[in-house]
C-alpha positions in Angstrom: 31.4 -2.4 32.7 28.6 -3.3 34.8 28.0 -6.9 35.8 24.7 -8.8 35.6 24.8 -8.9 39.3 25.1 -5.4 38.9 22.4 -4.6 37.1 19.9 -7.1 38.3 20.3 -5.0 41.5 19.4 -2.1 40.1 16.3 -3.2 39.2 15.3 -4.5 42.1 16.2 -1.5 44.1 13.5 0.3 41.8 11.1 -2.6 42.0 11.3 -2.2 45.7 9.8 1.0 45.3 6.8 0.0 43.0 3.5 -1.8 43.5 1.7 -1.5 39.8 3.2 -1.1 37.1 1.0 -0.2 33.6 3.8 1.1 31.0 7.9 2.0 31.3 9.2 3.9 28.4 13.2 4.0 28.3 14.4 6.5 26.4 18.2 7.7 25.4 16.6 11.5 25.1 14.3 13.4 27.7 12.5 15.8 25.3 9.1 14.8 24.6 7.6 16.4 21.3 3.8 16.0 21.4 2.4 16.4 17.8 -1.6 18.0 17.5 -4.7 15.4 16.6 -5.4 15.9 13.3 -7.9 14.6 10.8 -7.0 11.9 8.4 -5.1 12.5 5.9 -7.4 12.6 3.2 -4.6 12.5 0.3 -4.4 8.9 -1.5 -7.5 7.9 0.8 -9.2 5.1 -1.2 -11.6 3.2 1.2 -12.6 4.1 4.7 -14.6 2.2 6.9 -16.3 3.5 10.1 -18.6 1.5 12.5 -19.9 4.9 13.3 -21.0 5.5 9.8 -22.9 4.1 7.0 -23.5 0.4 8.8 -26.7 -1.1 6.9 -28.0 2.6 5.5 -27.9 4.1 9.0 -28.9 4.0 12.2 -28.5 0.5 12.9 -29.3 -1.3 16.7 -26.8 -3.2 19.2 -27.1 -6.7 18.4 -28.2 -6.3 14.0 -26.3 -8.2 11.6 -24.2 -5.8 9.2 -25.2 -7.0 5.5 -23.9 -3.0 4.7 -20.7 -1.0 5.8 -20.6 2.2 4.1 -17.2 3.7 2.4 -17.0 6.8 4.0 -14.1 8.3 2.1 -17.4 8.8 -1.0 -15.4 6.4 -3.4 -18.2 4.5 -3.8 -16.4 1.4 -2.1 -18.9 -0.5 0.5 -18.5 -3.9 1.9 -21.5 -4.8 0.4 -21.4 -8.6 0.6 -20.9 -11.1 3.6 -19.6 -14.4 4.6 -22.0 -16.4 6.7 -23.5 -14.2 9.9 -21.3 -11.2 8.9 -20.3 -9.2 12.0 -22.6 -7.8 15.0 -23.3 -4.2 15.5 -22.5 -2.9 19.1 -23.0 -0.1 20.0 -20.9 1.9 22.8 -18.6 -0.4 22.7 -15.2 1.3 22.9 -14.8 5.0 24.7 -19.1 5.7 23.8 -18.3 4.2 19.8 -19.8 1.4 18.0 -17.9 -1.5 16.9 -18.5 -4.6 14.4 -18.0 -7.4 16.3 -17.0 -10.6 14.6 -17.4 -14.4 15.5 -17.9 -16.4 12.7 -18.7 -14.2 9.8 -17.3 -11.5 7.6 -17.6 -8.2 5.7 -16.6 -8.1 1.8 -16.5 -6.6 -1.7 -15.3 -8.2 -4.7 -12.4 -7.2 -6.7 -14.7 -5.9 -9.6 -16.4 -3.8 -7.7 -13.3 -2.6 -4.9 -10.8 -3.0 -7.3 -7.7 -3.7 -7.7 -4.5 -1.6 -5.8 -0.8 -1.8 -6.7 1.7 -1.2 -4.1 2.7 0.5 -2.4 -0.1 0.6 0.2 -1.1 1.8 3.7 -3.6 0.4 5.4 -4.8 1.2 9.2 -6.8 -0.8 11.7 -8.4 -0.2 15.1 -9.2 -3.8 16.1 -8.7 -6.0 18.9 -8.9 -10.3 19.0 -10.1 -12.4 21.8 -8.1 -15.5 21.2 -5.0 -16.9 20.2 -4.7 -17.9 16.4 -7.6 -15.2 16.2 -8.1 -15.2 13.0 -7.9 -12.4 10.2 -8.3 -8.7 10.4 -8.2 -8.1 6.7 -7.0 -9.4 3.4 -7.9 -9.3 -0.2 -11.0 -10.5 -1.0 -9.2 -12.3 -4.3 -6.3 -15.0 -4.5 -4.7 -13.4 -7.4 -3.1 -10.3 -5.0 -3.4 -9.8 -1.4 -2.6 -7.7 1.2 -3.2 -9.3 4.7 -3.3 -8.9 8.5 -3.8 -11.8 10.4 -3.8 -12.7 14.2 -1.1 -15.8 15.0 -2.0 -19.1 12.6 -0.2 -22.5 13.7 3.9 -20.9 11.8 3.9 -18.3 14.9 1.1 -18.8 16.8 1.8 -15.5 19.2 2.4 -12.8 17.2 0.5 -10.7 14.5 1.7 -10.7 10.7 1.1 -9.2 8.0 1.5 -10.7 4.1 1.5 -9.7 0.3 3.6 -13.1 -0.7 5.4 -12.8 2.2 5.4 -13.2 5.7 6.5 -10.2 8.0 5.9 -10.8 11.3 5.2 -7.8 13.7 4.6 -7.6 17.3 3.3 -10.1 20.1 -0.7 -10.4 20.2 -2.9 -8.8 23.2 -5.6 -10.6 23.7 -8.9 -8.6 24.3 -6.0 -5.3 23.5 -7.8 -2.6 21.5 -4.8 -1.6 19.2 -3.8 0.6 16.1 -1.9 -1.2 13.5 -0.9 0.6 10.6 0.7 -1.7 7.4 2.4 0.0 4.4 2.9 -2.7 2.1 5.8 -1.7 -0.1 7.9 -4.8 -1.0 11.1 -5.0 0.5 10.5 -1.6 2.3 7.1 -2.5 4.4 6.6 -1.5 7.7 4.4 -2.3 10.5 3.3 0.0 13.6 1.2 -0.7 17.0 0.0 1.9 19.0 2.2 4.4 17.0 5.2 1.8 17.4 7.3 0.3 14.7 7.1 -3.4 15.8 8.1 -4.6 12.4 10.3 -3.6 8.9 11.4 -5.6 5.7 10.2 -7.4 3.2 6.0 -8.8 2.7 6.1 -9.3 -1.1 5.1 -7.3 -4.0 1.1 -8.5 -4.0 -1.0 -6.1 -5.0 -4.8 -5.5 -3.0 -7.8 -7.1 -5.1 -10.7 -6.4 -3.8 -11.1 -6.0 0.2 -12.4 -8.2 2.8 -12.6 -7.3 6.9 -13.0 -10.5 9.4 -12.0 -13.6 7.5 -9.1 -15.1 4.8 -9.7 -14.3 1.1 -10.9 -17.5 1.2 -13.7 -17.4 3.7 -11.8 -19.3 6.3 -9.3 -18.0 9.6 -12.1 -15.7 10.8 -11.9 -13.3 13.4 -12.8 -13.9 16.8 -12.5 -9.7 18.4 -13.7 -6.2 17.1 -12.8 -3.8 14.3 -13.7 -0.2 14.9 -12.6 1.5 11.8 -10.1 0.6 8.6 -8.6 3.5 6.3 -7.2 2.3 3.2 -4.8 4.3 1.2 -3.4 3.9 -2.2 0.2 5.2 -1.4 2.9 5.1 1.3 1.7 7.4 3.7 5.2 9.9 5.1 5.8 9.0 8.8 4.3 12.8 9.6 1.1 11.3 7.7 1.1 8.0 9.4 1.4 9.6 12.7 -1.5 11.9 11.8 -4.0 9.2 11.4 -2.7 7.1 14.0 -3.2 9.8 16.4 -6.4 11.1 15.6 -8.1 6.9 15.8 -5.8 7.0 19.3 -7.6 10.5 20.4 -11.0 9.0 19.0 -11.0 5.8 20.6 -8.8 6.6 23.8 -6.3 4.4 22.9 -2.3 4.6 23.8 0.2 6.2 21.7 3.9 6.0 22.0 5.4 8.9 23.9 7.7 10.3 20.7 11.5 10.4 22.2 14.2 11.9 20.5 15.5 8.2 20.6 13.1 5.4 22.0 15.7 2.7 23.7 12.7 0.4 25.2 9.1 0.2 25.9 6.8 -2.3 27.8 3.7 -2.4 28.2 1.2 -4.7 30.8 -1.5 -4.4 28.2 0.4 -6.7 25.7 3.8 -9.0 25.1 3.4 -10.7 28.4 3.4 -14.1 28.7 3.4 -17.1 30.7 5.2 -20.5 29.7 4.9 -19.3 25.8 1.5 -18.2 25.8 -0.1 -14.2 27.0 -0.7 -14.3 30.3 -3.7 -15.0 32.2 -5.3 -12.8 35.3 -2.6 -14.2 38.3 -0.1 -15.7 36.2 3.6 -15.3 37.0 5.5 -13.4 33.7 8.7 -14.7 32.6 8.8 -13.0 29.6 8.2 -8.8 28.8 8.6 -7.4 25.3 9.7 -4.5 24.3 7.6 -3.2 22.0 9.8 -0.2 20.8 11.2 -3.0 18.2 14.7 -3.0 19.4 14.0 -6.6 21.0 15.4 -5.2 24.5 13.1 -8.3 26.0 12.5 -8.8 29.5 12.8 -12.9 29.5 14.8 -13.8 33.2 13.6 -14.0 36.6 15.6 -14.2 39.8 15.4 -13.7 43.3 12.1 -13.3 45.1 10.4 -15.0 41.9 8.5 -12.9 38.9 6.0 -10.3 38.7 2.3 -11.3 38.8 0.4 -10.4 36.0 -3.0 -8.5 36.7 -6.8 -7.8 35.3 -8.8 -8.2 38.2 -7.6 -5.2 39.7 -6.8 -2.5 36.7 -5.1 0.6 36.5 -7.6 3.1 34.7 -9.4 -0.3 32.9 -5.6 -1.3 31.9 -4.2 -4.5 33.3 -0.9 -4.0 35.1 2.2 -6.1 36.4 2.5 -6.6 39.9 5.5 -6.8 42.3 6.0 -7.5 45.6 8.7 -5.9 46.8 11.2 -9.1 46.0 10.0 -10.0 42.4 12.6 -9.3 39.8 12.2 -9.7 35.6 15.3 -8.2 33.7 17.2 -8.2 30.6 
């Protein structure tokens, strides 16, 4: 069996040989299967909500207040109604696309006029937060059934979860991150995915969607602080070839990550999120003592050793991607 001493020397032999690292992906298999971008699914689509499309009638300017946000999928679902400011058009905002851009406001219909959906659920997100406890990506728009995705709140302050009468917490927050999240709500079989991912599985309550609301609580409070780019909502549980389908084709529109798909994924890290300092994500400079893996089998990089831990890095990026740095004698291992 191999010892810790062991293995901790391992590591460092290979972090000897490394300045910058971005991603590592550990896998049990080496084939790589890489599936074609595809359109959304268009099956079960019930609401669909593009910055690119339909914002205030058309052809809206950087800087305008969204009163309107068209339903692209032509159900005849708009956010039609807002809470205080709203959000902020901006235009070339991510890879050339707009984005609403939320501070203090949010996008809404009611229940009578979005209606109301049943579980099971799948609802997808391209959205990013700026600050810890960020607030809400989406809900319900109505008390009496909701289906939520919300950044931190004071019970887990560092992660995102998602709820329907339950609380299912998912992976660790990246702050200024652009991610995918994809959420089937379906009782005690939900599931949540980042960046193509599985961060999270089991049970977020039996609520059903009423009504639909994009930057704040059902009750006007927890707003966002970040972006949204685009939110698909289906009426169904979407197959994992179906889920992957979407998530690839907002990855290819955005140029966002995706997980390379392994036969077997054994564990993933990334620089661009789950890495924190003393509890908290870590800042431009700060040493990392703890590295998650974000393939959800909790394979966590939490202890440090040796020449002290890798340095954490924005100031100089890797393709605009922040990176971990080490020095030849850092060490952080599981």
């Amino acid at each position: 069996m191999t010892s810790s001493v062991q293995r901790q020397t391992s590591i460092k032999r290979h972090t000897l040989r490394l300045s910058l690292v971005a991603a590592i992906v550990v896998g049990l298999a080496g084939n790589v299967a890489v599936e074609a971008v595809t359109n959304p699914v268009t099956t079960g689509l019930y609401a669909w909500y593009d910055a690119g499309f339909g914002v205030n009638g058309g052809s809206p300017s950087t800087g305008d207040m969204i009163t309107l946000w068209g339903d692209q999928s032509g159900n005849g679902r708009p956010l039609d109604r807002v809470v205080n400011i709203g959000s902020t058009f901006i235009d070339n905002a991510l890879n050339g696309l707009p984005v609403a851009r939320y501070t203090d406001g949010a996008n809404w219909s009611a229940s009578s006029d979005f209606g109301n959906v049943s579980q099971p659920t799948t609802i997808f997100v391209v959205g990013s937060v700026n600050v810890q406890n960020g607030g809400y990506l989406f809900d319900s728009s109505s008390s009496t059934g909701r289906n939520a995705l919300f950044a931190g709140q004071s019970g887990n302050p560092n992660d995102y979860q998602a709820f329907a009468g339950s609380t299912l917490t998912g992976g660790p927050i990246g702050l200024n991150n652009t991610q995918v999240h994809a959420v089937t709500f379906n009782g005690a079989s939900s599931t949540y995915h980042v960046d193509g991912q599985q961060v999270a599985a089991g049970d977020v309550g039996s609520q059903s969607l009423a009504g639909f609301i994009v930057g704040s609580r059902f009750s006007a409070g927890n707003r966002l602080d970040g972006d949204i780019a685009e939110v698909l909502v289906y009426d169904t549980a979407l197959s994992s070839a179906d889920r992957s389908a979407v998530e690839n084709y907002l990855s290819v529109k955005y140029d966002l990550p995706t997980a390379p798909v392994f036969d077997d994924v054994y564990a993933w890290y990334k620089a661009n999120t789950g890495v924190e300092n003393g509890g908290l994500p870590a800042a431009d400079g700060d040493p990392i003592d703890l590295w998650h893996d974000v393939s959800g089998n909790n394979r966590h990089l939490d202890r440090v050793s040796g020449g002290g831990s890798p340095v954490f890095n924005t100031s100089d990026p890797l393709n605009g991607h922040p990176t971990v740095e080490f020095n030849g004698d850092a060490i952080i291992w599981d």
